[in-house]
C-alpha positions as CSV (number, residue, x, y, z in Angstrom):
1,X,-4.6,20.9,-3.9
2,X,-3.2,17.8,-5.3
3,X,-3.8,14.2,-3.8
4,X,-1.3,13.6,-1.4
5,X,-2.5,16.9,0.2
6,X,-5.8,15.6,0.5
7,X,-4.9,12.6,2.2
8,X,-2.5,14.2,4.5
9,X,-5.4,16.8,5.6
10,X,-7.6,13.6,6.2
11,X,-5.2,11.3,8.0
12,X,-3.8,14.5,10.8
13,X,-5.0,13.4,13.8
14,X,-5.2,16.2,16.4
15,X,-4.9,14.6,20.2
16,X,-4.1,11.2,18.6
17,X,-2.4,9.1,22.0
18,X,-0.5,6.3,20.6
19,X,-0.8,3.2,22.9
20,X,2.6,3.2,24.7
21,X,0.9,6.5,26.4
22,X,0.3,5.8,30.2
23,X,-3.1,6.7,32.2
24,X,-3.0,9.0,34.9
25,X,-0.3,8.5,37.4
26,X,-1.4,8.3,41.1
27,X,0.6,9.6,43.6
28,X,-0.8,9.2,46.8
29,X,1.7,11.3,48.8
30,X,0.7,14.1,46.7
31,X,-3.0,13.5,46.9
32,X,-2.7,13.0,50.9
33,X,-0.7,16.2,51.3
34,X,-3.3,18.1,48.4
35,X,-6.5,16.6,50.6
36,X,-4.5,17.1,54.0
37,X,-5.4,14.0,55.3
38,X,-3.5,13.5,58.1
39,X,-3.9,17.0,59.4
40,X,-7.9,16.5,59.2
41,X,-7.3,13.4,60.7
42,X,-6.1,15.1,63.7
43,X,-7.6,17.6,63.6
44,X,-11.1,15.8,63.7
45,X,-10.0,13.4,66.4
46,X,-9.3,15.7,68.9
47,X,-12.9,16.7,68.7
48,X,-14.2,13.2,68.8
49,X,-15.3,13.0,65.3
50,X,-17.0,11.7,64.3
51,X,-19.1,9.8,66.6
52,X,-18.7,6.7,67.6
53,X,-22.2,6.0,67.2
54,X,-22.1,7.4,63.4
55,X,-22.8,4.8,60.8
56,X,-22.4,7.0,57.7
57,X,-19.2,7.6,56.0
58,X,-17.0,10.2,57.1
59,X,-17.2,13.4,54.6
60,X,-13.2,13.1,54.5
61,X,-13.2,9.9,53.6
62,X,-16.2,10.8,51.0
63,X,-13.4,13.5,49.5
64,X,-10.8,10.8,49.4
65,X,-13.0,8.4,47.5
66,X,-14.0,11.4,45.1
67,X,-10.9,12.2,44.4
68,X,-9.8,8.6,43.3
69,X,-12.9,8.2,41.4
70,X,-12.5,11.2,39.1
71,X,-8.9,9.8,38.9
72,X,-10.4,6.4,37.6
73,X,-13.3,8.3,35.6
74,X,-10.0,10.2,33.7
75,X,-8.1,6.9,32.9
76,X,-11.4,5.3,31.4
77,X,-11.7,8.3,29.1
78,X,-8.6,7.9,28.2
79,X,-8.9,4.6,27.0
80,X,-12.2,5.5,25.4
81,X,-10.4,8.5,23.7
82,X,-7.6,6.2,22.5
83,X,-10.0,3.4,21.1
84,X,-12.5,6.2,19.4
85,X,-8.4,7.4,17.7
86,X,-8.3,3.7,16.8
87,X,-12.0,3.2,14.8
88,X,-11.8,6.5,13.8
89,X,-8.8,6.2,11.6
90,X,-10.3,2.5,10.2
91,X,-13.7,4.2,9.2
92,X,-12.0,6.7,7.8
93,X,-10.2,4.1,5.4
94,X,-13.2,4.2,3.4
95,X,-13.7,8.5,3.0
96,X,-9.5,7.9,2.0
97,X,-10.2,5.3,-0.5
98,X,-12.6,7.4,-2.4
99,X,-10.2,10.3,-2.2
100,X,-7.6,8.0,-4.0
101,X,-10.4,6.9,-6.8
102,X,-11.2,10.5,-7.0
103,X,-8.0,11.9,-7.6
104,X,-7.1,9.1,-9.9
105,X,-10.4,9.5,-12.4
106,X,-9.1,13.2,-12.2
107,X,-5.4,12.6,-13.1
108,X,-6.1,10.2,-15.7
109,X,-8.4,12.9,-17.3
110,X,-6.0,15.6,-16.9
111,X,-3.2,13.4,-18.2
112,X,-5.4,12.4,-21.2
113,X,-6.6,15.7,-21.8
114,X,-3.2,16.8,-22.0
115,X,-1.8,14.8,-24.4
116,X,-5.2,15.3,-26.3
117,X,-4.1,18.7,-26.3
118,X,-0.4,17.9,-27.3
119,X,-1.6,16.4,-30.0
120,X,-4.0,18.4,-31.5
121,X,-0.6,21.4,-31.5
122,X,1.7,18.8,-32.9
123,X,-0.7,17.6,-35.5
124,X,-0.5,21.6,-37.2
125,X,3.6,20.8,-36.9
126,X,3.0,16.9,-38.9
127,X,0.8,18.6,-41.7
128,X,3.3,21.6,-42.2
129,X,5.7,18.4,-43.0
130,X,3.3,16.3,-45.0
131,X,2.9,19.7,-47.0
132,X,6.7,20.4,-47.5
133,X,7.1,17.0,-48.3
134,X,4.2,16.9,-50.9
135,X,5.4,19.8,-52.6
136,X,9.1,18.1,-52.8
137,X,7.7,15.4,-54.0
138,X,6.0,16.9,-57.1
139,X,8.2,19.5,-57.8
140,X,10.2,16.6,-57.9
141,X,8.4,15.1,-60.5
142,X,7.6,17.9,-62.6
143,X,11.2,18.6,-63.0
144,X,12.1,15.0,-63.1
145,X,14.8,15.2,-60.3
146,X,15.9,12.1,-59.6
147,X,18.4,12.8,-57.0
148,X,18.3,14.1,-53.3
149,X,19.1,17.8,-52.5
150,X,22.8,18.6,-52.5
151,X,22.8,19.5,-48.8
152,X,26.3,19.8,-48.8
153,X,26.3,22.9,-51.0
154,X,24.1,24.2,-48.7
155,X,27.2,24.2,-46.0
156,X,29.3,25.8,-48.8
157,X,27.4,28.7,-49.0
158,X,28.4,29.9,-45.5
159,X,32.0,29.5,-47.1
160,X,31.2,31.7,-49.8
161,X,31.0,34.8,-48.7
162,X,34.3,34.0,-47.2
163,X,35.8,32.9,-50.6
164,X,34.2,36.2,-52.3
165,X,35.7,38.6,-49.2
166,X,39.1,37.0,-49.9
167,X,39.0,37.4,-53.6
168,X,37.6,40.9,-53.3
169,X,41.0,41.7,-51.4
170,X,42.9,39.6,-53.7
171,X,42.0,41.5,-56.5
172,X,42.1,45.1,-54.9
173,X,45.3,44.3,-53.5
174,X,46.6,43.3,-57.3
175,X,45.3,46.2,-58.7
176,X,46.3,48.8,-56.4
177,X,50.0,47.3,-56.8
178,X,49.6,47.7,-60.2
179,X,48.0,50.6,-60.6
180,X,50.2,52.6,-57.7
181,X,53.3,52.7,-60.1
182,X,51.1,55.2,-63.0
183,X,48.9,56.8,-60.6
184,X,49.4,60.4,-58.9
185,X,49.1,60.1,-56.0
186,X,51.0,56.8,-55.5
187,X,49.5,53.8,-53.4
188,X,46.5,55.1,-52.0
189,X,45.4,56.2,-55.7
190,X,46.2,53.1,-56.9
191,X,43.8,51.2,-54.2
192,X,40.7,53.9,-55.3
193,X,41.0,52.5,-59.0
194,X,41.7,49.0,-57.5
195,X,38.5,49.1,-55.5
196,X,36.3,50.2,-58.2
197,X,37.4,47.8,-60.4
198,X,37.4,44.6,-57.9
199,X,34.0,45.6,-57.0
200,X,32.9,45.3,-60.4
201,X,34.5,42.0,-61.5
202,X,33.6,40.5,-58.2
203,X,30.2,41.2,-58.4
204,X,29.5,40.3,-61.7
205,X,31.4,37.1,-61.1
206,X,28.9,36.2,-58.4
207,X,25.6,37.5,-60.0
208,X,26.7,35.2,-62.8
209,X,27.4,31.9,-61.0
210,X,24.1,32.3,-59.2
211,X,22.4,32.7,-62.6
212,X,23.8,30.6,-64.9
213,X,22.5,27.2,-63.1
214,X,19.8,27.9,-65.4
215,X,21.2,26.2,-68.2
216,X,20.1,23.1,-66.1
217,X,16.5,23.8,-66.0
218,X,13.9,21.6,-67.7
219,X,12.9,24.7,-69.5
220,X,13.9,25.8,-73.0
221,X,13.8,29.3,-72.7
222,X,15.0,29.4,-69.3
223,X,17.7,27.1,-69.9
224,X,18.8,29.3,-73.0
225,X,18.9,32.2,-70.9
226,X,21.2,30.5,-68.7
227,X,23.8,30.1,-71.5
228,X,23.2,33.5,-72.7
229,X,24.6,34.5,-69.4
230,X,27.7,32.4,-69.6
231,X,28.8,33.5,-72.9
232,X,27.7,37.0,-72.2
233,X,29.8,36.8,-69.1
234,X,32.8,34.9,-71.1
235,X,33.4,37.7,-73.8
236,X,32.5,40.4,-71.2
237,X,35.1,39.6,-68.7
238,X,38.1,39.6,-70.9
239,X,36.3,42.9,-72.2
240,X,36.2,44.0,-68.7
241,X,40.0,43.3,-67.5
242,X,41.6,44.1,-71.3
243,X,39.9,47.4,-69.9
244,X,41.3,47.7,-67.2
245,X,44.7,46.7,-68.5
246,X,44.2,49.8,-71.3
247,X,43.4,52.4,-68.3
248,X,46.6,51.5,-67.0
249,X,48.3,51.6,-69.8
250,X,46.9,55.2,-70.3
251,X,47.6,56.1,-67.0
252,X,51.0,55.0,-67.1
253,X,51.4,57.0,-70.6
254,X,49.5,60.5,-69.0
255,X,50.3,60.3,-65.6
256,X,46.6,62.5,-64.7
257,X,43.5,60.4,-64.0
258,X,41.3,63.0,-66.4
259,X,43.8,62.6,-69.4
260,X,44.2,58.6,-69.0
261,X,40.6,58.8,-69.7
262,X,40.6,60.9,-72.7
263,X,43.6,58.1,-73.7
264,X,41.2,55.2,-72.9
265,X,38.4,56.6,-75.3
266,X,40.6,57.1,-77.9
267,X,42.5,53.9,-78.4
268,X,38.8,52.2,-78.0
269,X,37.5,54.2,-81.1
270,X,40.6,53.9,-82.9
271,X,40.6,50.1,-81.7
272,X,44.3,49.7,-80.5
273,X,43.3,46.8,-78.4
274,X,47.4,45.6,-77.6
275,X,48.2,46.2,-74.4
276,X,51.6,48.1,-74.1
277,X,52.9,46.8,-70.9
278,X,53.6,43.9,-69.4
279,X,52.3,44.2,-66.2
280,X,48.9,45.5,-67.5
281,X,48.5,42.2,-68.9
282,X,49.2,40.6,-65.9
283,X,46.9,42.4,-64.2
284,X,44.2,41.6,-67.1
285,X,44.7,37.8,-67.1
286,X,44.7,37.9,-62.9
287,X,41.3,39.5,-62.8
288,X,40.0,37.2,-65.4
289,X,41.5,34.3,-63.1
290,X,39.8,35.8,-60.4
291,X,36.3,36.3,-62.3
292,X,36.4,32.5,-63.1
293,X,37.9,31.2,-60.3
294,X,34.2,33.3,-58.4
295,X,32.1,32.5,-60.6
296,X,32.9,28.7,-60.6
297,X,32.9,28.9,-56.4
298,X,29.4,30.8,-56.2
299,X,27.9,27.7,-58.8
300,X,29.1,25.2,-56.7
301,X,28.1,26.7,-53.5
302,X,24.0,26.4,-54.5
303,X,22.1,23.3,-56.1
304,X,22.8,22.8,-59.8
305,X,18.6,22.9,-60.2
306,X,17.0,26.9,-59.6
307,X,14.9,26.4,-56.8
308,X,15.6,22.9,-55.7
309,X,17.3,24.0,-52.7
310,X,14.5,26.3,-51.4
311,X,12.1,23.6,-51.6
312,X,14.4,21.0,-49.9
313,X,15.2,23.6,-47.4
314,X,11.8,23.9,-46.5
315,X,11.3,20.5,-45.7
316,X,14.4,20.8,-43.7
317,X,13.1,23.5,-41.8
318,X,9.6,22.2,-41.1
319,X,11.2,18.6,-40.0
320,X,13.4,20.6,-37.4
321,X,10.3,22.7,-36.1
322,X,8.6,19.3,-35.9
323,X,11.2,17.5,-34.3
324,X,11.8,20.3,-31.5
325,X,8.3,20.7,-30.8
326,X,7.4,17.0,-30.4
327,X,10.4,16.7,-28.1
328,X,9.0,19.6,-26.3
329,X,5.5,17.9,-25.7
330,X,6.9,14.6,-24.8
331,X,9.2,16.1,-22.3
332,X,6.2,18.1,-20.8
333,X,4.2,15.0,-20.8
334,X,7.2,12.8,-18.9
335,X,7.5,15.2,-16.6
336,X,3.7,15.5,-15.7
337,X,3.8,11.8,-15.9
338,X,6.1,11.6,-12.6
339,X,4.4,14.1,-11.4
340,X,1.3,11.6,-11.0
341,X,3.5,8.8,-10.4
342,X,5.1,9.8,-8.0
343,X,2.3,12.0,-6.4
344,X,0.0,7.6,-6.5
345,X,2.8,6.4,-4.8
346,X,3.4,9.0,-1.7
347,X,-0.3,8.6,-1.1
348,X,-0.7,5.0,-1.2
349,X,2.6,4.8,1.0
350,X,1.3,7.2,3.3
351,X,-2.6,5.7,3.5
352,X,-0.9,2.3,3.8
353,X,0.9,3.6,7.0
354,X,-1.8,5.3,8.5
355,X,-4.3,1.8,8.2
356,X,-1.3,-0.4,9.0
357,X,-0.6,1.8,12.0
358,X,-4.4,2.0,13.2
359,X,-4.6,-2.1,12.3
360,X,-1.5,-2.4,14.7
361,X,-3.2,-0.4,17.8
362,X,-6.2,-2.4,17.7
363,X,-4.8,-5.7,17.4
364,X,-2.6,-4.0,20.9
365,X,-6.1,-3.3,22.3
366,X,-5.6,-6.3,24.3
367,X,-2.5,-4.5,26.1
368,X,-4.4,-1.5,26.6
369,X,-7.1,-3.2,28.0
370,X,-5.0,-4.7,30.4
371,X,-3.5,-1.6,31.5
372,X,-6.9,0.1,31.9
373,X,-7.8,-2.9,34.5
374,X,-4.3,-2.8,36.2
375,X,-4.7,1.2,36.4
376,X,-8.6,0.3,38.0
377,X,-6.4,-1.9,40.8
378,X,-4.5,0.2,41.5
379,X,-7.5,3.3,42.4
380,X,-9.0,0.6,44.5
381,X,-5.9,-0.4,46.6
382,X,-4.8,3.2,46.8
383,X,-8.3,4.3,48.3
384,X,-8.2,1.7,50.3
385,X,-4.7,3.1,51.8
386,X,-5.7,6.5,51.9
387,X,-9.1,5.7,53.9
388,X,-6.7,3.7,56.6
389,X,-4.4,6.3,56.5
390,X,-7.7,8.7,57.7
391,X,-9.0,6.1,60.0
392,X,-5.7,5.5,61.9
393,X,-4.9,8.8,62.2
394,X,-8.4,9.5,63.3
395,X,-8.4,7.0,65.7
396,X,-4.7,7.8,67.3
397,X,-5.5,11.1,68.2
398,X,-8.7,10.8,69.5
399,X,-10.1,11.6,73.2
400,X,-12.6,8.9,74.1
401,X,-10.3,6.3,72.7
402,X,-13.6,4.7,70.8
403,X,-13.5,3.5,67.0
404,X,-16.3,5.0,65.0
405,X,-18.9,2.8,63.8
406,X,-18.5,4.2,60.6
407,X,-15.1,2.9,60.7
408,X,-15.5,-0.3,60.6
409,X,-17.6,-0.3,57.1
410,X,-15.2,-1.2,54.6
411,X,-14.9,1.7,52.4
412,X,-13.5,1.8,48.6
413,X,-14.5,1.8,45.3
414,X,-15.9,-0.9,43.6
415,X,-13.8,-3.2,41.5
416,X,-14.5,-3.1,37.7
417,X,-12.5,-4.9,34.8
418,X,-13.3,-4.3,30.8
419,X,-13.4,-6.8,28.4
420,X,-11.1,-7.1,25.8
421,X,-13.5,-6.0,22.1
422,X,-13.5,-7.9,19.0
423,X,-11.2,-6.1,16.7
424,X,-11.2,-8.3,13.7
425,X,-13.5,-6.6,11.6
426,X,-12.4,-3.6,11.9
427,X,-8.7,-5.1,11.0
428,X,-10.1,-7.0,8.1
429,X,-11.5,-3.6,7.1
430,X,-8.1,-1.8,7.1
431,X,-6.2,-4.8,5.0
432,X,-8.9,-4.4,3.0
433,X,-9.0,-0.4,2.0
434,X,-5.1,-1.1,2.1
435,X,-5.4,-3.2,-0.9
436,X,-8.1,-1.5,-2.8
437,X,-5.7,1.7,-2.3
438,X,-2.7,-0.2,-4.2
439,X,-4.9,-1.1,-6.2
440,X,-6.6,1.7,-7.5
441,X,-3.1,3.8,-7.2
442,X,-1.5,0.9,-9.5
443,X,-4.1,1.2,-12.3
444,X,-4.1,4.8,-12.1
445,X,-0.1,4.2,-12.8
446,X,-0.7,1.9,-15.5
447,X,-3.2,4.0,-17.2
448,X,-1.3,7.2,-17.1
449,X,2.0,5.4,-18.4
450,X,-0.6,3.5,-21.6
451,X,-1.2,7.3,-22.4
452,X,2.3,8.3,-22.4
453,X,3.4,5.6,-24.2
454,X,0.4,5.5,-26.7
455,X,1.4,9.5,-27.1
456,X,5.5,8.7,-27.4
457,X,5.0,5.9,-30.3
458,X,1.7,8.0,-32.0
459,X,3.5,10.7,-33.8
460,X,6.3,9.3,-36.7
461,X,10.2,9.8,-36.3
462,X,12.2,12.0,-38.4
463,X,13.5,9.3,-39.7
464,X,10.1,7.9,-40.9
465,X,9.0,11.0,-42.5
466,X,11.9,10.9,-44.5
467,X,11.5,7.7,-45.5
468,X,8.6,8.1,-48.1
469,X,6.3,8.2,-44.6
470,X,2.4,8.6,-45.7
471,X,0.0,10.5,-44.3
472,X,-2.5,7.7,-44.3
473,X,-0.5,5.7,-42.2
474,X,-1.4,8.5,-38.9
475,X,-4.1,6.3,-37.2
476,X,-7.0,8.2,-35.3
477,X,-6.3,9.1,-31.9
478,X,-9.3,8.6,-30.0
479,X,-9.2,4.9,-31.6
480,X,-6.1,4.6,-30.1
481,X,-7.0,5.9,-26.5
482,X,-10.0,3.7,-26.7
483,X,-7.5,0.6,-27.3
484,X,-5.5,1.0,-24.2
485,X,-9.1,0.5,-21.6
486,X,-8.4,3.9,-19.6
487,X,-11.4,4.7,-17.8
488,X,-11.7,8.4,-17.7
């Protein structure tokens, strides 16, 4: 149950009157007809009673002065119930005042102890970038890289696989135009032979683009092998397309797929390298365009340096992690913040009413008062009436004509007035618990929003750990909690 539930569960006040209530109405018509007055009246004068000679009050008129006083005896505990209402809701300023202190220790702990917490996960996110960075940093060095990570090749690479589809169906589509004019079975043998030999060239092409960014690495031997491949790939793919130019030309000669093979074999051992036809050297110098034209797109598509962009991309991927999670902890944290905020401010508003409110009725106490002593008027003039309205009667219908002693004893009940109490106290005691609210419910703010803050402006920007950020520079966190004064 959070705060504000607390203090609403203390400040309900069952059978609470508020002060414009009225006491007990006295109708006298309805009391004369309820005690049947005028009927006893009668009733009892016919029969001479009671004696003339009786000096002790008549038992109807003892009903009628009954009746009024348990009227009265109901509007003075009324007023009673309605000034206990009013001192019970300013003592209980003090039970609500404690609450609020309660529940602010306890939300400034629970706040703290989140963010404690927060920061204990993100600190695992900051070391997995101080790491990445460290390792960037020397792998730097041993490699003596100078220069940042080409991150835009890194966007070319999604591009290359479109580039190598393309020239994949470039090159089939070449070959099996080519190759449909001496083949058997027309087009679709044409794009067979095409296929295999696209796939070939392609994929060579790009194993070879990949590869040969060695020749940039600080190592000899490495370095070597990386112009080994290029030459390798050089002679290998005019080998490859002056090939495929010769099976062509051997198909075209045999017209069989099996016999253009035998033909291939044999001008190779005999070394008749000239192709015959015109288009089979078109088709050679195309795929060796196309070779190049791959392997030159599949360089540029990765950093020049082997393993440079795995390294960088680490660091790119650990910033991002760190960067979502710490905006996932400060939103958690803001939101819990306004939580509490907002939670202080409902209660302080609402114990503020409920004082203010109680404060108001007994500085009214006066007017109440007053009412109570109007309301104890009016029971003495109206028992006055209804005792005359016995008597009369009484005496109008009776048979000896004689007034009863008893009669002529004034019969009521006794005046009585209340004082109007000292309420000062009690009102100084509700401004006071009033302001010790606010201010317990404003530091309770204050500390909560030194947390968030503190927490916000603890952890470094991307930005910062970019910029050559140190790890030193991550000051302790409890040092920094114990800066801002929050009493926990």
């Amino acid at each position: 149950m959070g705060i504000l539930s607390s203090i609403k569960s203390m400040m309900s006040d069952e059978g609470f009157t508020p002060s414009a209530s009225t006491f007990p109405e006295i109708d006298t018509n309805s009391i004369e007809r309820s005690l049947k007055i005028r009927s006893k009246a009668k009733e009892r004068g016919a029969e001479n009673k009671p004696n003339a000679e009786q000096e002790a009050s008549d038992a109807v008129e003892l009903e009628i002065v009954e009746r009024m006083r348990f009227l009265r005896n109901q509007g003075t505990e009324f007023y009673e119930n309605m000034l206990s209402a009013y001192k019970a809701r300013i003592n209980r300023a003090e039970s609500i005042s404690q609450e609020i202190k309660t529940g602010a220790l306890s939300a400034r702990g629970d706040f703290l102890s989140s963010a404690t917490n927060n920061r204990a996960e993100m600190a695992y996110s900051l070391m997995g970038v101080v790491d990445a960075l460290k390792y960037l940093k020397s792998f730097r060095q041993e490699h003596k890289i100078n220069r940042p990570y080409l991150e835009e090749t890194r966007k070319s690479i999604y591009t290359l696989a479109i580039v190598v589809v393309v020239m994949l169906i470039i090159e089939v589509a070449i070959n099996a135009f080519f190759f449909a004019e001496t083949s058997p079975q027309g087009l679709l043998g044409g794009a067979f032979f095409a296929l295999i030999f696209a796939l070939a060239n392609v994929a060579i092409s790009g194993f070879v683009g990949w590869f040969s960014r060695f020749k940039n690495h600080r190592s000899f031997f490495l370095k070597l092998l990386g112009f080994s491949v290029i030459l390798i790939f050089l002679c290998s793919t005019v080998l490859l397309n002056m090939g495929i130019g010769l099976y062509r030309d051997a198909l075209e000669v045999t017209g069989d797929a099996d016999l253009a093979s035998a033909e291939w074999f044999s001008r190779i051992e005999n070394q008749e390298f000239m192709l015959q036809s015109i288009k089979s050297v078109i088709l050679a110098i195309m795929g060796v365009m196309i070779s190049l034209y791959t392997v030159t797109k599949t360089y540029g598509s990765f950093d020049p340096y082997p393993g440079y962009g795995a390294v960088a991309r680490r660091v790119e991927n650990a910033l991002q992690a760190y960067a979502d999670e710490l905006y996932e902890t400060i939103s958690d944290l803001e939101e819990k913040r306004d939580t509490f905020i907002d939670e202080f401010k409902a209660s302080c508003d609402a114990s503020g009413t409920f004082l203010s409110e109680a404060a108001d009725a007994l500085s009214g106490q006066a007017t109440l008062t007053n009412k109570l002593n109007a309301f104890y008027e009016e029971v003495t003039g109206k028992t006055a009436m209804l005792v005359q309205i016995y008597r009369d009667t009484n005496v109008e219908t009776r048979a000896d004509g004689k007034i009863p002693k008893c009669f002529q004893v004034k019969l009521g009940i006794k005046k009585q007035t209340i004082e109007k109490m000292d309420t000062s106290k009690l009102e100084r005691i509700a401004d006071e618990r009033c302001n010790e609210i606010k201010t317990i419910s404003d530091r309770a703010i204050n500390d909560i929003s030194q947390i968030y803050e503190a927490y916000i402006s603890y952890f470094p920007s991307v930005e910062a750990l970019r910029s050559d950020w140190k790890e030193a520079e991550l000051p302790s966190w409890e040092k920094t909690v114990d800066g801002l004064g929050v009493q926990v």
